[in-house]
PDB file of N, CA, C and O in Angstrom:
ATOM      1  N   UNK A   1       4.727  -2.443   9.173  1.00  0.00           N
ATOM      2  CA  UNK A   1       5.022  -1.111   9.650  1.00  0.00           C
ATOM      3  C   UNK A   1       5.302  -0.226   8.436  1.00  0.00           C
ATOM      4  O   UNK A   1       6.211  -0.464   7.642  1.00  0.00           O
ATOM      5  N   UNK A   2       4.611   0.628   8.358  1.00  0.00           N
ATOM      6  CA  UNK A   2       5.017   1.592   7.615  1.00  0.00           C
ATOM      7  C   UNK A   2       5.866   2.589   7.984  1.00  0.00           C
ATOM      8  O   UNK A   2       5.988   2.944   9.156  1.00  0.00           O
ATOM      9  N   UNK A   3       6.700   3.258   6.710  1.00  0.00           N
ATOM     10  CA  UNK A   3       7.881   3.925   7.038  1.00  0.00           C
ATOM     11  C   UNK A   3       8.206   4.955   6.331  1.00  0.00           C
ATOM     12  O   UNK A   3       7.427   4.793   5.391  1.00  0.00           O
ATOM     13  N   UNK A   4       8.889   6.070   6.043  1.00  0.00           N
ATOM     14  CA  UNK A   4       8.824   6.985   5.335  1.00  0.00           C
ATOM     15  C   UNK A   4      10.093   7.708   5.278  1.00  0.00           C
ATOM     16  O   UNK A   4       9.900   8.523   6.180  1.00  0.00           O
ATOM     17  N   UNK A   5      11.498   8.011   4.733  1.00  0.00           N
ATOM     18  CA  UNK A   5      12.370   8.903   4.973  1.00  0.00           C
ATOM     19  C   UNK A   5      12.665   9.874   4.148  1.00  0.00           C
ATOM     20  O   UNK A   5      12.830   9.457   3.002  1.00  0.00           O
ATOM     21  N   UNK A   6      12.806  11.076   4.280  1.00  0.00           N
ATOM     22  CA  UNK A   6      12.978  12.200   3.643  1.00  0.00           C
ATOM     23  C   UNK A   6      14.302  12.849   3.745  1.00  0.00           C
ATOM     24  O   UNK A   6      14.769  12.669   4.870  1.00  0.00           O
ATOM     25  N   UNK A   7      15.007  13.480   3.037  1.00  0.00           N
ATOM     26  CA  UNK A   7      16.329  14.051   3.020  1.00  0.00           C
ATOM     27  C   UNK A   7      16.400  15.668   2.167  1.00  0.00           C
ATOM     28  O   UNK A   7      16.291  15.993   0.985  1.00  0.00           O
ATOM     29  N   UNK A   8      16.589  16.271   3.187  1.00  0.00           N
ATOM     30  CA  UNK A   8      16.491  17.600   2.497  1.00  0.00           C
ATOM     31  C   UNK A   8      17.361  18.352   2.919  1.00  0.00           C
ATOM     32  O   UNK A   8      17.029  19.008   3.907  1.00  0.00           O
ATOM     33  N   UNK A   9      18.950  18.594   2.309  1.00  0.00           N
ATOM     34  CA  UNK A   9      19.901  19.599   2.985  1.00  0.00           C
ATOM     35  C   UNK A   9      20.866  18.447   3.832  1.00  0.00           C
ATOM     36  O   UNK A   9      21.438  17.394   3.551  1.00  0.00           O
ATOM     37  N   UNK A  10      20.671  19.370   5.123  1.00  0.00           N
ATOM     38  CA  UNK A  10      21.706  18.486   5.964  1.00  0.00           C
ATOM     39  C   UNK A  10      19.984  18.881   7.499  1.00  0.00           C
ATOM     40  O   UNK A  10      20.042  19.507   8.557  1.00  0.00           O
ATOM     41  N   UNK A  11      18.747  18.137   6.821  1.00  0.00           N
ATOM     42  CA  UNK A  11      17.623  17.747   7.501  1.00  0.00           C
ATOM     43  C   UNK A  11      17.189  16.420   6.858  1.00  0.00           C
ATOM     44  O   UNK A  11      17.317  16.217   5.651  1.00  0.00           O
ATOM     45  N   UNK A  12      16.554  15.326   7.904  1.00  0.00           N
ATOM     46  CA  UNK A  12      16.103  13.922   7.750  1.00  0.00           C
ATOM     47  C   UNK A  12      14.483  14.263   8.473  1.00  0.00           C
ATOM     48  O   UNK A  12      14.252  14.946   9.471  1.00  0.00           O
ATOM     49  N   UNK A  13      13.671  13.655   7.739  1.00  0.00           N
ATOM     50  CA  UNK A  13      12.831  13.346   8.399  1.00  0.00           C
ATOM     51  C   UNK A  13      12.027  11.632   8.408  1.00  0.00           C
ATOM     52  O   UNK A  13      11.974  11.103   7.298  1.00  0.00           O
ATOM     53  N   UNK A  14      11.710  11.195   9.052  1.00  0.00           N
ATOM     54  CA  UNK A  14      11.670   9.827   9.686  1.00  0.00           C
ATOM     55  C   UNK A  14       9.989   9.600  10.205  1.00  0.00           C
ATOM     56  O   UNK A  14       9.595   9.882  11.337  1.00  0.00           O
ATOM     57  N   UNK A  15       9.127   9.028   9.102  1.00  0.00           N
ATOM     58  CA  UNK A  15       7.584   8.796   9.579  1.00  0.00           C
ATOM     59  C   UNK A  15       7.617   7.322   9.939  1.00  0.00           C
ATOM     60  O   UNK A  15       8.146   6.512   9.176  1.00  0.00           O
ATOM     61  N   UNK A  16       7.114   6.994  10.975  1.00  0.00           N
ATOM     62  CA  UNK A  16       6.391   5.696  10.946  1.00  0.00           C
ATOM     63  C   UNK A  16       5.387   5.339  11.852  1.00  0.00           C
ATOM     64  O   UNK A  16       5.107   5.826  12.948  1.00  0.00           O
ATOM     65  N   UNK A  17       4.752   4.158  11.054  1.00  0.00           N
ATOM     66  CA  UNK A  17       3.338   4.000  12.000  1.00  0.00           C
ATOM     67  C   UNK A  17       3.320   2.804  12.298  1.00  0.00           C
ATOM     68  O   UNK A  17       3.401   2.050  11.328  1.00  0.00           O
ATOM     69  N   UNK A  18       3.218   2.189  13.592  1.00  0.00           N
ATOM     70  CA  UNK A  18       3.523   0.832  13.662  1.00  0.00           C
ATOM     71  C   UNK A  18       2.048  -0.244  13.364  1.00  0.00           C
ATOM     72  O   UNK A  18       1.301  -0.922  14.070  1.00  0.00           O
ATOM     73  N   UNK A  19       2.139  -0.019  12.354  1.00  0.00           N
ATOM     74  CA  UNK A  19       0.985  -0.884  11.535  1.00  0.00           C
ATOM     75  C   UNK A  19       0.347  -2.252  11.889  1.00  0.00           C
ATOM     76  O   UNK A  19      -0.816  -2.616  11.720  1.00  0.00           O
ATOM     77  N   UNK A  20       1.802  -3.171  12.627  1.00  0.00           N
ATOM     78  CA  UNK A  20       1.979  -4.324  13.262  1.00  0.00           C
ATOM     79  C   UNK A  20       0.866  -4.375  14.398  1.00  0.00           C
ATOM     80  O   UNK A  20      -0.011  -5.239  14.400  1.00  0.00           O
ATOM     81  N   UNK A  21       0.978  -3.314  15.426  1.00  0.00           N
ATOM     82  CA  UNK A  21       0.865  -3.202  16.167  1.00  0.00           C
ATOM     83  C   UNK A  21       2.274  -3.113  17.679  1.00  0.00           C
ATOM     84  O   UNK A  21       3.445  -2.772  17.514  1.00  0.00           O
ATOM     85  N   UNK A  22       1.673  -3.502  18.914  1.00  0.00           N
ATOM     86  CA  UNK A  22       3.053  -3.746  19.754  1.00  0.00           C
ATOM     87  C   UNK A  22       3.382  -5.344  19.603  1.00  0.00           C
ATOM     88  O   UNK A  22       2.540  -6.163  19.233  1.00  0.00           O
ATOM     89  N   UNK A  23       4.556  -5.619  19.900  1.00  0.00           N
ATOM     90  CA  UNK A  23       4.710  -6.958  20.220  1.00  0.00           C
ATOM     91  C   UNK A  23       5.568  -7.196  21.105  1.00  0.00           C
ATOM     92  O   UNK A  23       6.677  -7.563  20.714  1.00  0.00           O
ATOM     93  N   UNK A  24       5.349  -7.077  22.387  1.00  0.00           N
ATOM     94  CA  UNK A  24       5.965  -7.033  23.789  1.00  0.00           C
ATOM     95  C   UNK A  24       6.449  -8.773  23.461  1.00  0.00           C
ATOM     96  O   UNK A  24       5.884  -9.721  22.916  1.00  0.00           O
ATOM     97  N   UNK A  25       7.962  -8.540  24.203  1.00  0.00           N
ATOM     98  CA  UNK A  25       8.644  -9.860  24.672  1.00  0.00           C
ATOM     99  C   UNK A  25       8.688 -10.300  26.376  1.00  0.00           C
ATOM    100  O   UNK A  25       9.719 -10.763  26.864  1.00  0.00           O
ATOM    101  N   UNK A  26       7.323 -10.070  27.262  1.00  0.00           N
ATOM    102  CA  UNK A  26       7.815 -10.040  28.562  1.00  0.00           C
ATOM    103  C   UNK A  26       8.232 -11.504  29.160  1.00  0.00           C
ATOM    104  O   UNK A  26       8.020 -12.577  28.595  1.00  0.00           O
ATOM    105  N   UNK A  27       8.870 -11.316  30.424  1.00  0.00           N
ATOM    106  CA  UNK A  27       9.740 -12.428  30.891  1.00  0.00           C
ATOM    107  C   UNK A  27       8.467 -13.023  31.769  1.00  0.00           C
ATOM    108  O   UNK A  27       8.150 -14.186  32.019  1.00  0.00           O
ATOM    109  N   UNK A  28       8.010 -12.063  32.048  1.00  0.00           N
ATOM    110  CA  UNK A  28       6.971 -12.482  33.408  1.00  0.00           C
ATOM    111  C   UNK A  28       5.685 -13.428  32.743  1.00  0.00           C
ATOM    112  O   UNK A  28       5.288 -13.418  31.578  1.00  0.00           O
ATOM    113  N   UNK A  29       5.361 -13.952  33.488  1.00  0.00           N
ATOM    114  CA  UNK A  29       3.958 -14.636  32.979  1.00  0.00           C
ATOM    115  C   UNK A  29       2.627 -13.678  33.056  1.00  0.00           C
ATOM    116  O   UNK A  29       1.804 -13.465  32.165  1.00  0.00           O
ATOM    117  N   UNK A  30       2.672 -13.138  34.468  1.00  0.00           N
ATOM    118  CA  UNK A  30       1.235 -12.157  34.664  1.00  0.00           C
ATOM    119  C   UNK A  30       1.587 -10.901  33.561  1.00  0.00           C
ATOM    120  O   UNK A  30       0.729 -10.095  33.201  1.00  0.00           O
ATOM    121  N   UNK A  31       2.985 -10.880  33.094  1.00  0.00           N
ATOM    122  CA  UNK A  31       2.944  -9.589  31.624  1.00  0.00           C
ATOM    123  C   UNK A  31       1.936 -10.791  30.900  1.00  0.00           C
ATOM    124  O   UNK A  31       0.727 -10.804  31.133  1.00  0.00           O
ATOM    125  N   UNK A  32       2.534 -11.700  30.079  1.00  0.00           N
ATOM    126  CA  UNK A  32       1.881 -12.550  28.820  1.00  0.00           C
ATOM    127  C   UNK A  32       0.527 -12.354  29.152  1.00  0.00           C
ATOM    128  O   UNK A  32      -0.256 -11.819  28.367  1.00  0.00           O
ATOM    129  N   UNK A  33       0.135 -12.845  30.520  1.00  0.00           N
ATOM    130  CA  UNK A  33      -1.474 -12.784  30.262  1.00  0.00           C
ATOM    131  C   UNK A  33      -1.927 -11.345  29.928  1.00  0.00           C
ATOM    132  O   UNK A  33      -2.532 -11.136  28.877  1.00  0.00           O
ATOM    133  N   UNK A  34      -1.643 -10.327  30.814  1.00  0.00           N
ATOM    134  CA  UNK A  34      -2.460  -9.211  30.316  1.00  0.00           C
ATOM    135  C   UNK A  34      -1.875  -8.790  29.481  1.00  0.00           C
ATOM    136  O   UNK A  34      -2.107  -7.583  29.557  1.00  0.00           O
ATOM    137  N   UNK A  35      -0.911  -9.026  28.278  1.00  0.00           N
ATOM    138  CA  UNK A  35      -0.920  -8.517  27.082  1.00  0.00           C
ATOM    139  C   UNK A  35      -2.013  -9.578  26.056  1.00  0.00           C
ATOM    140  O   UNK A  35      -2.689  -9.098  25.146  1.00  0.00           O
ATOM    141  N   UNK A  36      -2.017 -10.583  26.296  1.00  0.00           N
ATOM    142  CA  UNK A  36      -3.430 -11.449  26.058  1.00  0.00           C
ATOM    143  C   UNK A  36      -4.544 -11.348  25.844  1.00  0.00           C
ATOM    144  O   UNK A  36      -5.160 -11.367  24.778  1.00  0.00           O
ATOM    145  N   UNK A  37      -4.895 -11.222  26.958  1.00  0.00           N
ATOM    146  CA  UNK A  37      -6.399 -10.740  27.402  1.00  0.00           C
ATOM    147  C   UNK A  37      -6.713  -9.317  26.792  1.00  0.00           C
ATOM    148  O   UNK A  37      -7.484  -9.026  25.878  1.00  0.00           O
ATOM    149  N   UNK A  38      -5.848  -8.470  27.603  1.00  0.00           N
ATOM    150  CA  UNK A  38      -6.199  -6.848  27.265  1.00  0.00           C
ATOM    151  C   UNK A  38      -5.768  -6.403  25.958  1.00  0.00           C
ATOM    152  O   UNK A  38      -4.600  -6.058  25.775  1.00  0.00           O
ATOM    153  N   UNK A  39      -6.748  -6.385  24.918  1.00  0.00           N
ATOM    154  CA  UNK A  39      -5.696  -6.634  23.175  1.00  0.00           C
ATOM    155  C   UNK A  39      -5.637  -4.934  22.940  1.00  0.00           C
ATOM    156  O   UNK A  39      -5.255  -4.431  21.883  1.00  0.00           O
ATOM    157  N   UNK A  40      -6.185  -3.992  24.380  1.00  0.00           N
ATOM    158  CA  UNK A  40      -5.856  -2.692  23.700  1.00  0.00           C
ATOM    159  C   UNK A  40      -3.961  -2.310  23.669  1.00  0.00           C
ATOM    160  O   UNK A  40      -3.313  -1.652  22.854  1.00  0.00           O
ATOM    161  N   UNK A  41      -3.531  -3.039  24.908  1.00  0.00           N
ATOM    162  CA  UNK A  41      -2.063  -2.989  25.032  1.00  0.00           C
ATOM    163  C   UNK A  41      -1.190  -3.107  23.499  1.00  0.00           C
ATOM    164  O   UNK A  41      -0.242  -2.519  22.978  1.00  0.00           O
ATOM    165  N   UNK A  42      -2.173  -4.295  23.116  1.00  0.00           N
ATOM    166  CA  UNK A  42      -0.903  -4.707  21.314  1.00  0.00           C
ATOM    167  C   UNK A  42      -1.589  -3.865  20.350  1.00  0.00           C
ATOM    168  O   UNK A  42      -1.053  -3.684  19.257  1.00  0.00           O
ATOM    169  N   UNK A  43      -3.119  -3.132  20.719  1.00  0.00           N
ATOM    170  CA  UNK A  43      -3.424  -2.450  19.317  1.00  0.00           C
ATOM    171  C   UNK A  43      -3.133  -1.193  18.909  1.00  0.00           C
ATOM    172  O   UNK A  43      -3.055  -0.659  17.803  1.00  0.00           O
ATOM    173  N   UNK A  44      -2.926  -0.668  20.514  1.00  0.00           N
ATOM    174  CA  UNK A  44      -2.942   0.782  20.136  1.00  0.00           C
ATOM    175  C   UNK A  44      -1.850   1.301  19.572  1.00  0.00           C
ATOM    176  O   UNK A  44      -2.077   2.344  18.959  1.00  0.00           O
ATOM    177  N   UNK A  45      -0.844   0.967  19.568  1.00  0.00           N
ATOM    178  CA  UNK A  45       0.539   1.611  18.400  1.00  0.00           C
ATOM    179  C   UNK A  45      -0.408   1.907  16.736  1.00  0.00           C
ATOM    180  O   UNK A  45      -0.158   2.783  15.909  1.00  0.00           O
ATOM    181  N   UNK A  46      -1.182   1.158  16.692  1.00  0.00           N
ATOM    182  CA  UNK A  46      -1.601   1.440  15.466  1.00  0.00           C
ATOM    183  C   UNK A  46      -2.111   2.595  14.725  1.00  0.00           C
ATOM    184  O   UNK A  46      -1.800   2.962  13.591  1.00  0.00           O
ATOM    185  N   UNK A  47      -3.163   3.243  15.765  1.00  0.00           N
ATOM    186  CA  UNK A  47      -3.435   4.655  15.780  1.00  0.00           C
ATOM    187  C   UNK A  47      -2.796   5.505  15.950  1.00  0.00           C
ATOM    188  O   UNK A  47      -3.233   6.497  16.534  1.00  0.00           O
ATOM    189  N   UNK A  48      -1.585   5.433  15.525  1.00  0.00           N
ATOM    190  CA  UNK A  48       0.118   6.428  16.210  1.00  0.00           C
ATOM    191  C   UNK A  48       0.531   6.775  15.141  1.00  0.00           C
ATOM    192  O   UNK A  48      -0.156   6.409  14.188  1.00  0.00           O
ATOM    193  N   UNK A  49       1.477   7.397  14.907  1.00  0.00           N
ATOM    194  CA  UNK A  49       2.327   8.206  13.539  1.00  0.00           C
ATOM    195  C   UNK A  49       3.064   8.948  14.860  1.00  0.00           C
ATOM    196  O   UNK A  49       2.729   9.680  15.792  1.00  0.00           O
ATOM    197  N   UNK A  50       4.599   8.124  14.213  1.00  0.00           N
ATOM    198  CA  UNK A  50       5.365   8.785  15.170  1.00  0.00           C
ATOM    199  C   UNK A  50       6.742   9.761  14.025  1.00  0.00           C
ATOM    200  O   UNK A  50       7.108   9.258  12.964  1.00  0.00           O
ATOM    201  N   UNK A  51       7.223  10.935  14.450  1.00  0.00           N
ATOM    202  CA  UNK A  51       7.710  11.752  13.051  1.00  0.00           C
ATOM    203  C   UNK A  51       9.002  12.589  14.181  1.00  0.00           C
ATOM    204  O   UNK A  51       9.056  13.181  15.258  1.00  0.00           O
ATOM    205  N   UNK A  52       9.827  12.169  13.141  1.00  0.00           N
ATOM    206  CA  UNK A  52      10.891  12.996  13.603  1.00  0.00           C
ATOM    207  C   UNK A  52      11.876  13.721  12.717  1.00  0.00           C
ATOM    208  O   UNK A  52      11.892  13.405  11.528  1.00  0.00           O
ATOM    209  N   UNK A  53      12.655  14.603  13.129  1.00  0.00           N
ATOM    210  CA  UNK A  53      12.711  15.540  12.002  1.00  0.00           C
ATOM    211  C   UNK A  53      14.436  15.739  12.934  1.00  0.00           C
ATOM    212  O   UNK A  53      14.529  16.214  14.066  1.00  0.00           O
ATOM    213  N   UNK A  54      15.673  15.216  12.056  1.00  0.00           N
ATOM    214  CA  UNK A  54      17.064  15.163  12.633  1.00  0.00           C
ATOM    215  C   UNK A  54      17.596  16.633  11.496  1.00  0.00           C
ATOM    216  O   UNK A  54      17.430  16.998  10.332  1.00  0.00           O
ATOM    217  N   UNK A  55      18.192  17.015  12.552  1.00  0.00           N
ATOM    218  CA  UNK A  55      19.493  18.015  11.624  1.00  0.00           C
ATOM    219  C   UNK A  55      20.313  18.369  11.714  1.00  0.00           C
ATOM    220  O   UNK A  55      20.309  18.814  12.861  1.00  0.00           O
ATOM    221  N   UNK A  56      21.281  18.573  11.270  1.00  0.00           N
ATOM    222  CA  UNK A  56      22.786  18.158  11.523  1.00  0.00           C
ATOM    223  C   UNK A  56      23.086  19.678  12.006  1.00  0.00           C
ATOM    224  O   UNK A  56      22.676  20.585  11.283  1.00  0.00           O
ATOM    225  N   UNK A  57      23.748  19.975  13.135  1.00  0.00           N
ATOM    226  CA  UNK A  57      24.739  21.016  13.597  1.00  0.00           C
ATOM    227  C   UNK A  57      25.948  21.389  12.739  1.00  0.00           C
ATOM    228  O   UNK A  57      26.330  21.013  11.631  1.00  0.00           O
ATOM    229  N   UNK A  58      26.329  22.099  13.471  1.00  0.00           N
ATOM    230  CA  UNK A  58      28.483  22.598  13.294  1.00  0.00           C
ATOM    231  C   UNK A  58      28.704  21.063  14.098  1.00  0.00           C
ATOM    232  O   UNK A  58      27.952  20.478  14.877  1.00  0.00           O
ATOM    233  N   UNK A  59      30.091  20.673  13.547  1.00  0.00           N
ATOM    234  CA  UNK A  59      31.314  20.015  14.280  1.00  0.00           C
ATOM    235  C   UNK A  59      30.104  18.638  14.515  1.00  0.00           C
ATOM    236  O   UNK A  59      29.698  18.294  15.625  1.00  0.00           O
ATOM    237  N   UNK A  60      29.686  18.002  13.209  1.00  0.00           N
ATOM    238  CA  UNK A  60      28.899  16.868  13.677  1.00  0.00           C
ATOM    239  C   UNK A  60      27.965  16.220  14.301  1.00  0.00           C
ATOM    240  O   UNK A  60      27.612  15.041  14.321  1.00  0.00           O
ATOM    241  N   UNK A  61      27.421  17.715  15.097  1.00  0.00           N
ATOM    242  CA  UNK A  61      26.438  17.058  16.407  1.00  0.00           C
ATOM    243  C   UNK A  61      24.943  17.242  15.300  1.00  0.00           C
ATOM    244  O   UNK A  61      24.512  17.859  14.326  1.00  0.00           O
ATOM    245  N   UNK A  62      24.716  16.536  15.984  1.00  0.00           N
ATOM    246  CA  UNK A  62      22.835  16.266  15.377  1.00  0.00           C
ATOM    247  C   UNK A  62      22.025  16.465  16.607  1.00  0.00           C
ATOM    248  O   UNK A  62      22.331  16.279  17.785  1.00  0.00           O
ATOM    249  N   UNK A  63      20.738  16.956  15.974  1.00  0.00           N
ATOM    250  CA  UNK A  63      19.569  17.330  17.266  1.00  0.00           C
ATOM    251  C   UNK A  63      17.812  17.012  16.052  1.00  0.00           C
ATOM    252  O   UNK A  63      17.345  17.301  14.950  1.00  0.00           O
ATOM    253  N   UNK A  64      17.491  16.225  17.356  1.00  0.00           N
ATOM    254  CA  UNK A  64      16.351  15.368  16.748  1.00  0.00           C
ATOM    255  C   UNK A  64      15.243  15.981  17.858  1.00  0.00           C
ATOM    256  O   UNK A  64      15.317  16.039  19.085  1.00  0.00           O
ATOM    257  N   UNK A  65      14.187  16.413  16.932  1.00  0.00           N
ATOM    258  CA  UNK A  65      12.877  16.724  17.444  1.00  0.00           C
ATOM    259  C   UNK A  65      11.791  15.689  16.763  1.00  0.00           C
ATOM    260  O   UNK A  65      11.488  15.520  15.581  1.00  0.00           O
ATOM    261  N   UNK A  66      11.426  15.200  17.710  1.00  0.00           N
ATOM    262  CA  UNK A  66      10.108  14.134  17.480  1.00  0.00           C
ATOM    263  C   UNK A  66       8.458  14.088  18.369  1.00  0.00           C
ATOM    264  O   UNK A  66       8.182  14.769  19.356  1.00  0.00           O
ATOM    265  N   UNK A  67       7.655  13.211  17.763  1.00  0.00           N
ATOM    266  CA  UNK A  67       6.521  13.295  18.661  1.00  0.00           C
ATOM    267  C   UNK A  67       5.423  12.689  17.959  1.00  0.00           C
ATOM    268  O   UNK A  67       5.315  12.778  16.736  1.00  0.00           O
ATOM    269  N   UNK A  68       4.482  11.985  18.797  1.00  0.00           N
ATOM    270  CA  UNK A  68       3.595  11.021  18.508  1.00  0.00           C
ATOM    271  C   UNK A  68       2.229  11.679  18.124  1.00  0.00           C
ATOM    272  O   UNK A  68       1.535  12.476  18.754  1.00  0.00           O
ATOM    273  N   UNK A  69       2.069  11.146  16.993  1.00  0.00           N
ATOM    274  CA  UNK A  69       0.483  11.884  16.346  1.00  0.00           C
ATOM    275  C   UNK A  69      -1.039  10.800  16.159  1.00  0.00           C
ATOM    276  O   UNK A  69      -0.985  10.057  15.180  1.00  0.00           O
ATOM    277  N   UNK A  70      -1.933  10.730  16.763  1.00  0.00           N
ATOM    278  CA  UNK A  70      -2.908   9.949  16.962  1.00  0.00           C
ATOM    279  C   UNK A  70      -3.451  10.409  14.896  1.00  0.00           C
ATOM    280  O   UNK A  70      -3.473  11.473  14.277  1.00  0.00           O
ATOM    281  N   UNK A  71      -3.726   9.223  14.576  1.00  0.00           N
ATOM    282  CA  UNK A  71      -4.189   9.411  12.762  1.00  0.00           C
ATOM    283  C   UNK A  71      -5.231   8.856  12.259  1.00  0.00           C
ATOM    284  O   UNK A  71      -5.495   9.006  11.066  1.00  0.00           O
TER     285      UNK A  71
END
């Protein structure tokens, strides 16, 4: 997985692309198979870039804007 953090002020920004892919832990058996079989379920995180951008308020509070970018 790639990863990226930036610090500028009292702003963070936060890239990553899950390079891995997914790697679901399901309990069920009919999950295991069709994460199996269907390999678009574990690939597609890959084509993702997900980016978020935190910044700090008054009195501590933080507010995070994020969102998923096909790359």
């Amino acid at each position: 997985m790639a990863n990226v953090i930036e610090k500028e002020n009292d702003a963070t920004k936060i890239t990553v692309v899950p390079s891995g892919g997914w790697r679901p832990k399901p309990a069920k058996l009919s999950l295991r198979f069709l994460y199996k079989v269907a390999k678009i379920f574990k690939n597609w995180p890959k084509t993702y870039q997900w980016t978020a951008m935190i910044s700090k308020k008054k009195n501590m509070e933080f507010h995070m804007i994020s969102s998923w970018k096909r790359i």
